[in-house]
N, C-alpha and C positions, 0 to 999 in steps of 0.2 A: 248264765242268767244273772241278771241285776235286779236287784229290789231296790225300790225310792222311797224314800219316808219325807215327808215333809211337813212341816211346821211353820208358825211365828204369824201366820195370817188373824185377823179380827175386826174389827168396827173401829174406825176412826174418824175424827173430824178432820175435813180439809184444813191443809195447812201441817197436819200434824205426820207422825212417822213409822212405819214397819218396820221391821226385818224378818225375810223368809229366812229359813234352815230347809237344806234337802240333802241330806245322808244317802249315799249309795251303800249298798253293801254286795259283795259278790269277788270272785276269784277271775278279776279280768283287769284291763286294761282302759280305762276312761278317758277317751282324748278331751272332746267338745262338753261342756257341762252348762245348760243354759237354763232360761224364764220365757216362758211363753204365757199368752193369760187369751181367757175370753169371756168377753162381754156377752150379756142378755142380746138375745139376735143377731149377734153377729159372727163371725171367723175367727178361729184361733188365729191370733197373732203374736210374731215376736218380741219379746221386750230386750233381751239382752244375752250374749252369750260369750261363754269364753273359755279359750283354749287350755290345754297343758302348761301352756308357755305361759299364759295369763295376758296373752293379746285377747281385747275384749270387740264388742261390739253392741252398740246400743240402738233401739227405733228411735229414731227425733223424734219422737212426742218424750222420751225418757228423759233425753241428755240433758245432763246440769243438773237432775233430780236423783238417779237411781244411780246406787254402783255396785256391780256386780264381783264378787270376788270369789273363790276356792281354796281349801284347805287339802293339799294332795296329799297328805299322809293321813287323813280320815275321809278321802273321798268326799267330800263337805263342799257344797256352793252355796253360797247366803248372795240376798238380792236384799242392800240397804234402800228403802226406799223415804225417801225428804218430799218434804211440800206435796203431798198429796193432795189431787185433786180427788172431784166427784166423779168425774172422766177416768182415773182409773181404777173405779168399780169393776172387779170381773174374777175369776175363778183364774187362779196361778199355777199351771203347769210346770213342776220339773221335768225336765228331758239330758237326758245323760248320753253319749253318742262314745260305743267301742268300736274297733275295725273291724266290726261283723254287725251289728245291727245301733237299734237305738230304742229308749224305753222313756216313758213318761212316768212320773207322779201320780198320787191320785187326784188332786189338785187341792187347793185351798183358797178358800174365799176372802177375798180382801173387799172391804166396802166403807165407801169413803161417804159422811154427810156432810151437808151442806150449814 
């Protein structure tokens, strides 16, 4: 079992900056360590993910603004996030992936004004 804790979400103005924290804890093995978010009406969607190895992956509406990174000896993934727009208003999902299942966060709110 894995527990998520996650943090660094709040109110910002566009233009301005985050950083999530999402701490795993538990006696296993974390390959994929990623950011998902969802908007008011809409799907959960990917923002960025990244491996053991720290090969990453980002949605093009991210790239050039968000970087994704982990810290493997505290099971630690932070999502720097720059230039925020109002568009990426939405609720942030950690999702942590072992060789037997995969858990989420409870999420946290990031809200961008205009």
């Amino acid at each position: 079992q894995v527990q998520l804790v996650e943090s660094g979400g709040g109110l910002v103005q566009a233009g301005g900056s985050l950083r999530l924290s999402c701490a795993a804890s538990g006696r296993t093995v974390i390959t994929v360590m990623g950011w998902y978010r969802q908007a008011p009406g809409k799907q959960r969607e990917l923002v960025a993910t990244i491996t053991s190895g720290s090969s990453t992956n980002y949605a093009d509406s991210v790239k050039g603004r968000f970087t994704i990174s982990r810290d493997n000896a505290r099971n630690t993934v932070y999502l720097q996030m720059n230039s925020l727009k109002v568009d990426d208003t939405a609720v942030y999902y950690c999702n942590v992936q072992t060789r037997a299942s995969y858990y989420w966060g409870q999420g946290t709110q990031v809200t961008v004004s205009s």
